[in-house]
ZAZA-72444 format. One record per residue (C-alpha): residue in three letters; x, y, z. Coordinates in Angstrom, 1 decimal, decimal comma, m for minus. Each point is the difference from the previous one (the first is absolute). Layout:
! residues N
residu c1 c2 c3
Ala X Y Z $
...
END
This chain:
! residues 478
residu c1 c2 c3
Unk m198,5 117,4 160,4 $
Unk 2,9 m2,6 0,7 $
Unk 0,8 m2,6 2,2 $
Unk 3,0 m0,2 2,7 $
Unk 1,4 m2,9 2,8 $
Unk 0,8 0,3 3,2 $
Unk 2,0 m2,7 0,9 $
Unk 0,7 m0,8 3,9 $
Unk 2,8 m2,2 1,5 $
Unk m0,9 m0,1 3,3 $
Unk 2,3 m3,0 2,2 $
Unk m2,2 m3,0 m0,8 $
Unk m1,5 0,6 m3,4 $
Unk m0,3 2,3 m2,8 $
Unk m3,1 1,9 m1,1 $
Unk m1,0 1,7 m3,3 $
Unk m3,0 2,3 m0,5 $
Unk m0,5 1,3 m3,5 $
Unk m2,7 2,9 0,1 $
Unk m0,9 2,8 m1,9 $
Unk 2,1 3,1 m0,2 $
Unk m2,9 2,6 0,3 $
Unk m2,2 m1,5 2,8 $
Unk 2,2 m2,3 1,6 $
Unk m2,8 m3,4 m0,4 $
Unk 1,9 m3,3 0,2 $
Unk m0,2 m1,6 m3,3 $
Unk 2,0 m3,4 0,4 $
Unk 2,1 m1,3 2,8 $
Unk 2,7 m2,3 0,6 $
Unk 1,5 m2,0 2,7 $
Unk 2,7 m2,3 1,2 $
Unk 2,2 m0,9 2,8 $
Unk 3,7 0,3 0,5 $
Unk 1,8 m3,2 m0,3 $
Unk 1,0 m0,1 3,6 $
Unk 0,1 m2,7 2,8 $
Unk m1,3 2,3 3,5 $
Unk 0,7 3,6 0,4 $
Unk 4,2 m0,1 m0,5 $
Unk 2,2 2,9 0,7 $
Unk 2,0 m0,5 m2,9 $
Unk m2,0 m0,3 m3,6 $
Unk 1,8 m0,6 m3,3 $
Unk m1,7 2,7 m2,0 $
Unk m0,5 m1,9 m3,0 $
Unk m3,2 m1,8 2,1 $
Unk m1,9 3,8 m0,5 $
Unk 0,4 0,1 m3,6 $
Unk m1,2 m4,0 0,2 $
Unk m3,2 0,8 1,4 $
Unk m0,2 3,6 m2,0 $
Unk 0,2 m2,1 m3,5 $
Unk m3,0 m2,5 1,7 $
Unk m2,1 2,4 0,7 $
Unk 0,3 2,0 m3,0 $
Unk m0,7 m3,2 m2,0 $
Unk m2,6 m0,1 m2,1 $
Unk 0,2 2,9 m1,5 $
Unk m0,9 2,1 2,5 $
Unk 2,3 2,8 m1,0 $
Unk m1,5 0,7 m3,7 $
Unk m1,1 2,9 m1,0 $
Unk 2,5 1,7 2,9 $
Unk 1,6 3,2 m0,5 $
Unk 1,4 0,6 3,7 $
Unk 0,9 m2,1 2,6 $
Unk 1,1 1,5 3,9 $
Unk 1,7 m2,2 2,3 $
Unk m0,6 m0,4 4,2 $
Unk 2,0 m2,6 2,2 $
Unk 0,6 m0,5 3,1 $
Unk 1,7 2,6 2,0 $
Unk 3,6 m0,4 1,8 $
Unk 1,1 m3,1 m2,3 $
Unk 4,0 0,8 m1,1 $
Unk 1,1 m1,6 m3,7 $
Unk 3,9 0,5 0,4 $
Unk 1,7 m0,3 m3,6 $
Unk 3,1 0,0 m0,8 $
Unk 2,0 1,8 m3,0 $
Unk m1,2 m2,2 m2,8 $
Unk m4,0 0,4 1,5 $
Unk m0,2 m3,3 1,5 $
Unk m1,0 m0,5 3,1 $
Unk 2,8 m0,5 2,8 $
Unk m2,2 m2,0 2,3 $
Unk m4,1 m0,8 0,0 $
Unk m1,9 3,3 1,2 $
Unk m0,4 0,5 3,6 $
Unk m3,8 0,8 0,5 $
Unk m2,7 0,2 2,8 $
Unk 0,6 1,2 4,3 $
Unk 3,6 m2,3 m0,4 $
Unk 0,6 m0,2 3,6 $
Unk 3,5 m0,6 m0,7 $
Unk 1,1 3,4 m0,4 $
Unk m1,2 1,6 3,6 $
Unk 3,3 0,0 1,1 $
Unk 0,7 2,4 m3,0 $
Unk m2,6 2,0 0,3 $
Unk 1,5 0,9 3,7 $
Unk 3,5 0,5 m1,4 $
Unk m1,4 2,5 m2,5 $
Unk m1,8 1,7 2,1 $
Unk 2,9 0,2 2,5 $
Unk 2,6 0,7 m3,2 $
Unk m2,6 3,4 m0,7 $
Unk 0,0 1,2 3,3 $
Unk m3,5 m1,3 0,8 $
Unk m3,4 0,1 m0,6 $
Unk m0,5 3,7 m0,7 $
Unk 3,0 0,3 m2,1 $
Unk m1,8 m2,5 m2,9 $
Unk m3,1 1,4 0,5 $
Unk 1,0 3,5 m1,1 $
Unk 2,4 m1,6 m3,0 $
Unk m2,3 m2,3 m1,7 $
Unk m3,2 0,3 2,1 $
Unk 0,8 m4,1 1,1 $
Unk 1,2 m1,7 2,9 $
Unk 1,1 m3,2 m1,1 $
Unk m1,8 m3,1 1,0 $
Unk 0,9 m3,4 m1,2 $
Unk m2,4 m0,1 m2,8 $
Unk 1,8 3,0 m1,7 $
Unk 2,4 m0,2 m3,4 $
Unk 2,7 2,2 2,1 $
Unk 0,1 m2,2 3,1 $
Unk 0,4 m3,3 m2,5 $
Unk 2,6 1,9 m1,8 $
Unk 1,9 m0,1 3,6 $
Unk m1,1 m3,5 0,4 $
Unk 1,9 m0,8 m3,5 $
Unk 3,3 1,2 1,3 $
Unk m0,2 m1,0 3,2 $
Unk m0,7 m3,6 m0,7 $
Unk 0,5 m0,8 m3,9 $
Unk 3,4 2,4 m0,5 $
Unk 0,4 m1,6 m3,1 $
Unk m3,2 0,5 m1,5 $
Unk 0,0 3,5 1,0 $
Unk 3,3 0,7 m1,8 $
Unk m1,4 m0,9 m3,3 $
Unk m3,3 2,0 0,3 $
Unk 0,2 2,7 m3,0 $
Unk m3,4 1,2 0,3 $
Unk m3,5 m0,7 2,3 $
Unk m3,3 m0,1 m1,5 $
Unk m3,2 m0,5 2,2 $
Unk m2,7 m2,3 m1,1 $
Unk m2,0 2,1 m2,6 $
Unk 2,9 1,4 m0,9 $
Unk 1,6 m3,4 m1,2 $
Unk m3,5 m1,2 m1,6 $
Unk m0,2 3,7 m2,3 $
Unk 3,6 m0,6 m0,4 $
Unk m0,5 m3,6 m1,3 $
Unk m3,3 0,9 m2,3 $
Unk 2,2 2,7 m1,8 $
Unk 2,2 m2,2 m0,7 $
Unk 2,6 0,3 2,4 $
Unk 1,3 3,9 m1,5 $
Unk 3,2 1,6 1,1 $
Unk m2,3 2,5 1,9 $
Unk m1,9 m1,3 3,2 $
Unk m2,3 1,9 1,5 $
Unk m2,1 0,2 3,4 $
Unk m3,1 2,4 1,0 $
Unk 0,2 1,9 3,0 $
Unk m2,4 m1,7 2,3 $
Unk 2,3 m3,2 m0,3 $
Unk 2,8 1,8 0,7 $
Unk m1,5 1,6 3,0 $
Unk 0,2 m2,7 1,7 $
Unk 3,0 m1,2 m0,2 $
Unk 2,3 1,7 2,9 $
Unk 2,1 1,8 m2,4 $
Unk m1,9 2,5 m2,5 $
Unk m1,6 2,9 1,5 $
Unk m3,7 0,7 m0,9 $
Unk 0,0 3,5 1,4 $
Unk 3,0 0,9 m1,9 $
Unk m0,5 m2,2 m3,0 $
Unk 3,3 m1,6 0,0 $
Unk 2,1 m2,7 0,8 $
Unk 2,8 m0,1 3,2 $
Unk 2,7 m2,4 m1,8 $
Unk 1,9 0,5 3,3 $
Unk m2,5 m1,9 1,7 $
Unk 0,0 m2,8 m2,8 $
Unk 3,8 0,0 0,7 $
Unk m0,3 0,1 3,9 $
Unk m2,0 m3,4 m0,6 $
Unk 1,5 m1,7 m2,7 $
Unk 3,2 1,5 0,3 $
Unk 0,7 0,7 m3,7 $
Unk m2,1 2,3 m2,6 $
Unk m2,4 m1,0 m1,4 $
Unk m1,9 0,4 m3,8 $
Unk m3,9 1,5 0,8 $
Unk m2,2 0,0 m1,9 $
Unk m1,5 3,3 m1,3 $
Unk m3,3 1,2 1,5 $
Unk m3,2 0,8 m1,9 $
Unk m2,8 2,5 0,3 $
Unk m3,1 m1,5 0,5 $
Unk m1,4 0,6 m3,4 $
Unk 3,5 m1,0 m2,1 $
Unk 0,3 m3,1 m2,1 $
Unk 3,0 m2,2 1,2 $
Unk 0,4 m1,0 m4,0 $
Unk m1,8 m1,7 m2,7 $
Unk 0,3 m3,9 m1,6 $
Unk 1,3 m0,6 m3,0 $
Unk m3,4 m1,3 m0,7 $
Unk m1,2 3,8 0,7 $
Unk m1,5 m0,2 3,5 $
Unk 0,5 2,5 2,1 $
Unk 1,1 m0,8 3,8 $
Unk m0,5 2,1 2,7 $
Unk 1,9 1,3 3,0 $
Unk m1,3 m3,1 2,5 $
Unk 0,0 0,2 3,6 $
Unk m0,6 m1,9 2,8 $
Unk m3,1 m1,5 1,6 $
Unk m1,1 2,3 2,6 $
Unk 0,4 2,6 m2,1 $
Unk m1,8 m1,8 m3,2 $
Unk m2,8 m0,6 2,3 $
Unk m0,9 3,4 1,2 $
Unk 0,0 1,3 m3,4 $
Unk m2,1 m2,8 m1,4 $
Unk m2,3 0,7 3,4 $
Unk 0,2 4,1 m1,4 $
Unk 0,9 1,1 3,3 $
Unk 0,6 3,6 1,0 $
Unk 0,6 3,2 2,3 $
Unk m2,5 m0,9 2,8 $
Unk m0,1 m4,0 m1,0 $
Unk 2,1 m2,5 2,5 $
Unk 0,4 m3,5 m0,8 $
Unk m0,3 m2,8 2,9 $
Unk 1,6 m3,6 m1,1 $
Unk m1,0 m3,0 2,2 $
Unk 1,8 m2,4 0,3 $
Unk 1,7 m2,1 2,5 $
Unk 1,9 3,1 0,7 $
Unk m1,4 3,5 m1,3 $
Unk 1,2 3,1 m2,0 $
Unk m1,6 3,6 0,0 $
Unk 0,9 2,2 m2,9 $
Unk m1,7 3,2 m1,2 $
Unk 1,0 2,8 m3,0 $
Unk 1,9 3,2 1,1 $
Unk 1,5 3,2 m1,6 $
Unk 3,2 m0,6 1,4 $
Unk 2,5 m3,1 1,7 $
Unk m0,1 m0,2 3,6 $
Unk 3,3 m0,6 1,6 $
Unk m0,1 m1,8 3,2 $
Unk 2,2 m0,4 2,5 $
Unk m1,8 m2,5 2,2 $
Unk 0,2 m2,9 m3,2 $
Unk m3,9 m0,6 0,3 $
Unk m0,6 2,1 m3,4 $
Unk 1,3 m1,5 m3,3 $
Unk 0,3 2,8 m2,0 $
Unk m0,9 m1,4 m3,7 $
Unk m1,2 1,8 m3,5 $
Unk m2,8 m0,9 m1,8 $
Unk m0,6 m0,6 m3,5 $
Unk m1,3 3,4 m1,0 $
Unk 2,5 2,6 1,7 $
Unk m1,0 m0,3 3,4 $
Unk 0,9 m1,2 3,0 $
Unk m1,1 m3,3 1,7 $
Unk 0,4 0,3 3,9 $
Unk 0,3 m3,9 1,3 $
Unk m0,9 m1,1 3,6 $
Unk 0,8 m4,0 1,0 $
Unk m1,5 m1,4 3,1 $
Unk 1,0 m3,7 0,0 $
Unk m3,2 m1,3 1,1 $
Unk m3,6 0,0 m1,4 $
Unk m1,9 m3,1 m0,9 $
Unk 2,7 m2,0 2,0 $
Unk m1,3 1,4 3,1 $
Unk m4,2 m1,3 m1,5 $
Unk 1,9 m3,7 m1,2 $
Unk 1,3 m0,2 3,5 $
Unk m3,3 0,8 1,4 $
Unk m2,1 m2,0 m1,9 $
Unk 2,1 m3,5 0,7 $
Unk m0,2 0,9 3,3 $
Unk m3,6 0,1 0,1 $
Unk m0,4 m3,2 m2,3 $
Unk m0,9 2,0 m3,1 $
Unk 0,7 1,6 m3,2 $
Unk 0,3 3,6 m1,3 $
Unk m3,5 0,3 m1,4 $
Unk m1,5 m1,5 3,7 $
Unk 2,3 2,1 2,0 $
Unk m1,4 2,9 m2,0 $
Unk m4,1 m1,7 0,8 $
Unk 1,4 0,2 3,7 $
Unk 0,9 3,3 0,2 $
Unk m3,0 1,5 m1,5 $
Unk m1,6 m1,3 3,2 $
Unk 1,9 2,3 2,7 $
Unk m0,3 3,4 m0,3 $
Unk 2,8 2,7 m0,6 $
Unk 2,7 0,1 2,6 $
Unk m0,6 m3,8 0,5 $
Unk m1,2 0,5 4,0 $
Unk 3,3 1,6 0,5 $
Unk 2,5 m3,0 m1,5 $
Unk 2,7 1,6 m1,8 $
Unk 2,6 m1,6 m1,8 $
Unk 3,1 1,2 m1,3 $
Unk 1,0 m2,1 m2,9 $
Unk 3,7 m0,1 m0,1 $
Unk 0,1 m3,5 0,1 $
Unk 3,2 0,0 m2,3 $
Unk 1,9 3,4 1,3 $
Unk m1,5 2,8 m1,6 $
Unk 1,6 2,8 m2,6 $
Unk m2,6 2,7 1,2 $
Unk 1,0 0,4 2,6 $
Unk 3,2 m0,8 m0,3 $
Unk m0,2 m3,1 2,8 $
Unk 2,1 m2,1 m1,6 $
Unk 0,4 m3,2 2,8 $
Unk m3,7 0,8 1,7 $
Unk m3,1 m2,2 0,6 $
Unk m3,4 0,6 m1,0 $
Unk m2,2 1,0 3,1 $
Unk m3,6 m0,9 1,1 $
Unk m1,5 2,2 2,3 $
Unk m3,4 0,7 2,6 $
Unk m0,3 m3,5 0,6 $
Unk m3,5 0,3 2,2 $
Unk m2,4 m2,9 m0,1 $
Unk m2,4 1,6 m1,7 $
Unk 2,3 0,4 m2,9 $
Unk 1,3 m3,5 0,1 $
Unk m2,3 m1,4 m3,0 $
Unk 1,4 m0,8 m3,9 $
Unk m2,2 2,3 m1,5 $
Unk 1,8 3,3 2,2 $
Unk 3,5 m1,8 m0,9 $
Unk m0,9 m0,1 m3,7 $
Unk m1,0 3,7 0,2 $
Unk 3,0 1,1 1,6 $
Unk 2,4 m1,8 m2,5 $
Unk m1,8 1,6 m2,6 $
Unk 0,4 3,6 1,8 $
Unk 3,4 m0,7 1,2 $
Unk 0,9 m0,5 m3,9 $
Unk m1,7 2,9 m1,6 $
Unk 1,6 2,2 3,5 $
Unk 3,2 m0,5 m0,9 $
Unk m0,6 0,5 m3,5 $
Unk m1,6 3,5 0,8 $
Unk 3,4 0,6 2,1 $
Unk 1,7 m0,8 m3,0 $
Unk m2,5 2,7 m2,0 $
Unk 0,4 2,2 2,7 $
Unk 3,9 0,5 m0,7 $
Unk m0,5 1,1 m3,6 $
Unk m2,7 2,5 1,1 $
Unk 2,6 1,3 2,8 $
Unk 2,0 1,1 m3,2 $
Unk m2,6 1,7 m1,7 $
Unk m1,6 m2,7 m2,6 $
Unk m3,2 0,5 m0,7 $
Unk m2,5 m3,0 0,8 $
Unk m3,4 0,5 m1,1 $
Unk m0,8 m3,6 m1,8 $
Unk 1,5 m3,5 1,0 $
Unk m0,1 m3,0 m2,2 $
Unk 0,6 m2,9 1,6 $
Unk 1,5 m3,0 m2,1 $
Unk 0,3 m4,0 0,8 $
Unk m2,0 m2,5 0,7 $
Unk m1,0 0,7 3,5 $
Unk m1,6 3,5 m1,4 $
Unk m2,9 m2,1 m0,8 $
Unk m0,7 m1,2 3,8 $
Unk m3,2 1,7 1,1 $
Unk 2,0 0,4 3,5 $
Unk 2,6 2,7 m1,7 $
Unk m2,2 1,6 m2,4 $
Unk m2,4 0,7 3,5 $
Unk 3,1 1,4 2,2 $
Unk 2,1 1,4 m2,8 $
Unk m1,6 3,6 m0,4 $
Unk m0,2 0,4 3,3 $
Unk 3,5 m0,6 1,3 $
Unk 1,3 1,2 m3,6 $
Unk m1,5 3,2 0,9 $
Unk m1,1 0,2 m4,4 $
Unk m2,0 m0,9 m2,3 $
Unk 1,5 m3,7 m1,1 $
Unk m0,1 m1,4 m3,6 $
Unk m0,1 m3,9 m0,6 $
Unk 1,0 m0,2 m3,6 $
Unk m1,2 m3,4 m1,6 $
Unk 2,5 m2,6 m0,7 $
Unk 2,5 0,7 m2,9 $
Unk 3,3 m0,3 m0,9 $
Unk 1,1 3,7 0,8 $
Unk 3,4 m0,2 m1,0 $
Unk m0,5 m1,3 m3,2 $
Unk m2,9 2,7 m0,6 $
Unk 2,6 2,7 1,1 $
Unk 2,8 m1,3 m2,0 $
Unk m2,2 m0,3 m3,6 $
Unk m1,0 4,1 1,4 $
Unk 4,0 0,8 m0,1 $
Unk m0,3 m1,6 m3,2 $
Unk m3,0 1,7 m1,6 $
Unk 1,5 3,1 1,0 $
Unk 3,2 m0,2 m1,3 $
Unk m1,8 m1,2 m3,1 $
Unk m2,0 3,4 0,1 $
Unk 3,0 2,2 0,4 $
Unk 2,2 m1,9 m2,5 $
Unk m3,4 1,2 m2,6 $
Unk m0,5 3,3 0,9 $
Unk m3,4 m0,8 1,6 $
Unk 0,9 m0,1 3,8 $
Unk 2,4 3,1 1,9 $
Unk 2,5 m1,6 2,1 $
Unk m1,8 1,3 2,9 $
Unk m3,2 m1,3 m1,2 $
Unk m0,3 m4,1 0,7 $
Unk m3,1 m1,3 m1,3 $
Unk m3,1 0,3 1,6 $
Unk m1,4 m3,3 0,5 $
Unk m3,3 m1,0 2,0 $
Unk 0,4 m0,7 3,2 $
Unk 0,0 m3,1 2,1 $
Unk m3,4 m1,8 0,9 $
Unk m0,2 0,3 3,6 $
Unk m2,6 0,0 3,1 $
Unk 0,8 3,3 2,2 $
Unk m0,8 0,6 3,6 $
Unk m0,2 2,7 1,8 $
Unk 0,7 0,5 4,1 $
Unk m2,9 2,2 0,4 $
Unk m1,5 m0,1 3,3 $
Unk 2,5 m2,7 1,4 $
Unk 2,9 2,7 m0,3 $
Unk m0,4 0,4 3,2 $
Unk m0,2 m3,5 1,2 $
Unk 3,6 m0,2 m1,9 $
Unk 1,0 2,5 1,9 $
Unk m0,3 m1,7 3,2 $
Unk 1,2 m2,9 m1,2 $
Unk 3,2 1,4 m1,2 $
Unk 0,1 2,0 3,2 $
Unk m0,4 m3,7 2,1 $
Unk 2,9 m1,5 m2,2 $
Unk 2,2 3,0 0,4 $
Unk m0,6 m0,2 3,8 $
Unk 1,4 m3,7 m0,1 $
Unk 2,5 0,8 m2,4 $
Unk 1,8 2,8 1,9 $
Unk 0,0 m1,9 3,5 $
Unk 1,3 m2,9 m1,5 $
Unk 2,5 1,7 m2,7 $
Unk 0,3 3,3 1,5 $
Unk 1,4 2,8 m2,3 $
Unk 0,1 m2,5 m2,9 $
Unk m0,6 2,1 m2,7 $
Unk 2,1 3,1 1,4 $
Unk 3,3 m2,3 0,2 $
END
């Protein structure tokens, strides 16, 4: 037996679980926030190695023999020949760079031509479209860039002590616009079609490979970045799709192979075991219930006690939530849309109902795109806060069309990341195969099946599709 961290830098705060490296059970845990003023688009990323020295205080860390590393995705560290960093990182959605992300995709020869190179269309968010940002707007800056590091790259980089050797893992680097996770390799012409100059990557990692060890004799694995940390903490698989709510929502589920596609809705990322990691935005989910519930004069968890007294297909209200544009569909400049207005159906309690449907509707659109390319969906854990409202654990089954998984509360990317580490640990002594991550128990969880209500769902789907197509006609064929 031995003991391994998972450390977490998420963009607030940074999280350490220490557990055990044969069952996985959470021995100690740390915490801290970053030292930052708001949710900036520029951080100095000295404040993540702030709050990773807080909340390893204490001693948290004895006794460790591995530490793996998740961050936040799509946060850039440009540095310059010496290793110091040219400007602070550029993290989070960065609105800044849309106008990039158009040029790029215009400079490629559009959508479809990124989506068969590197499996991504950029969006702003993305390390390649910030890259174009750089050079576009801070010339000078972009000039003196030697080499770009993501987030956990810069953190495992930093731990080891800053070697001549930097390293990355290859769900990181799927996502960032210019390495290709179904050919496993990097596209420096795309790095210098948005910076305009090479470029210094760093080199990519198998999932089971140790980026390096401390002087002190602790071994550091490959890292990677949150979404992919927290599937592997969550032990998805074939057959398992993940459904994050938040204000807006994400579907991802484990394939055999990367799905190229040329519509942009797919993200086609790797996972953290030699899979592939099939992403589907939509751009709302529990923006759509907020908006609902001030409306009505209530909160999330009373929106949720109104819905629960309508029945399915809310007397025939449907609401399309696009109430910020919407990514799946691609409706960029739409509305959201209420619909069957009757008098009958005119109460809070049918409106509640149908902003709960609406969200988990679009959501199943969203699931619906990834099973239209052949991923499995069998199981569906659904993670945030608004997993817990009576209201979606009732609909989501139904309109899921699978059994659906509501893991208890835990800090999955931390969980994933101290995995990473435990396995790297196992392969580096000759008791783990580096195909062979350890098997640790799975998350507590309450599961629900659609049973009889399947087809309920069904016709619920069928109403929402009906509404869908006459206002948005031949959305998803465009």
């Amino acid at each position: 037996m031995g003991i391994v961290a998972g450390l977490d830098s998420s963009s607030e705060s940074t999280r350490i679980v220490v557990c055990d490296t044969d069952t996985g059970a959470v021995i100690r845990q740390g915490y801290a926030p970053h030292p930052l003023e708001g949710r900036p688009s520029d951080v100095d990323p000295q404040a993540w190695l702030l709050s990773l020295g807080e909340a390893a205080a204490g001693g948290l860390l004895e006794g460790v023999q591995a530490i793996g590393v998740s961050a936040q995705q799509n946060a850039v560290v440009p540095l310059d020949a010496q290793g110091g960093t040219v400007r602070p990182a550029m993290v989070g959605g960065d609105k800044r760079a849309q106008v990039a992300a158009v040029d790029l995709i215009d400079a490629l020869g559009g959508r479809q031509a990124w989506a068969e190179a590197v499996g991504v269309v950029p969006q702003a968010p993305q390390p390649v479209t910030k890259l174009r940002w750089l050079a576009r707007t801070e010339p000078e800056a972009a000039q003196r860039t030697a080499s770009v590091l993501q987030a956990h790259d810069w953190l495992v980089w930093q731990l080891l002590g800053r070697p001549a050797r930097r390293t990355a893992d290859r769900g990181g680097a799927s996502g960032t616009g210019y390495w290709s996770a179904a050919d496993a390799s990097y596209r420096p012409d795309l790095v210098e079609l948005a910076l305009g100059q090479q470029t210094m990557l760093p080199e990519v990692l198998g999932p089971s490979e140790a980026a390096g060890t401390t002087p002190e004799g602790l071994l550091i694995s490959a890292g990677t970045g949150e979404t992919m940390a927290a599937a592997f903490g969550l032990g998805i698989g074939v057959g398992d799709a993940v459904v994050s709510l938040g204000a807006s929502g994400s579907v991802m589920a484990v394939h055999h192979e990367a799905l190229a596609d040329p519509h942009g809705m797919i993200t086609s990322l790797a996972d953290a075991t030699g899979m592939h990691l099939p992403v589907v935005h939509t751009s709302n989910a529990v923006r759509a219930l907020r908006g609902t519930a001030e409306l009505l004069g209530t909160d999330l968890e009373g929106l949720s006690q109104l819905a629960m007294k309508s029945t399915p297909g809310a007397h025939g209200l449907v609401l399309l939530p696009y109430l910020e544009g919407e990514r799946t569909p691609q409706l960029p400049h739409t509305a959201g849309t209420l619909s069957g207005l009757r008098r009958e159906s005119m109460k809070p309690e049918h409106l509640a109902r149908a902003a709960f449907e609406g969200m988990l509707c679009s959501l199943a659109d969203a699931l619906d795109v990834l099973r239209g390319r052949g991923v499995e969906v069998r199981r569906v854990f659904l993670l945030g806060p608004a997993a817990e409202l009576p209201a979606v654990q009732a609909a989501a089954p139904m309109l899921l069309g699978a059994q659906v998984v509501v893991p208890q509360a835990a800090d999955y990317a931390a969980l994933g990341a101290a995995r990473q580490a435990a396995w790297a640990l196992g392969v580096s002594q000759g008791a783990l195969g580096p195909q062979q991550p350890p098997m640790w128990q799975g998350p507590s969880a309450q599961v629900f099946e659609p049973g009889e209500e399947l087809p309920v769902g069904k016709a619920v789907r069928q109403q929402y599709v009906a509404v869908r197509e006459q206002t948005h006609p031949g959305a998803f064929e465009s």
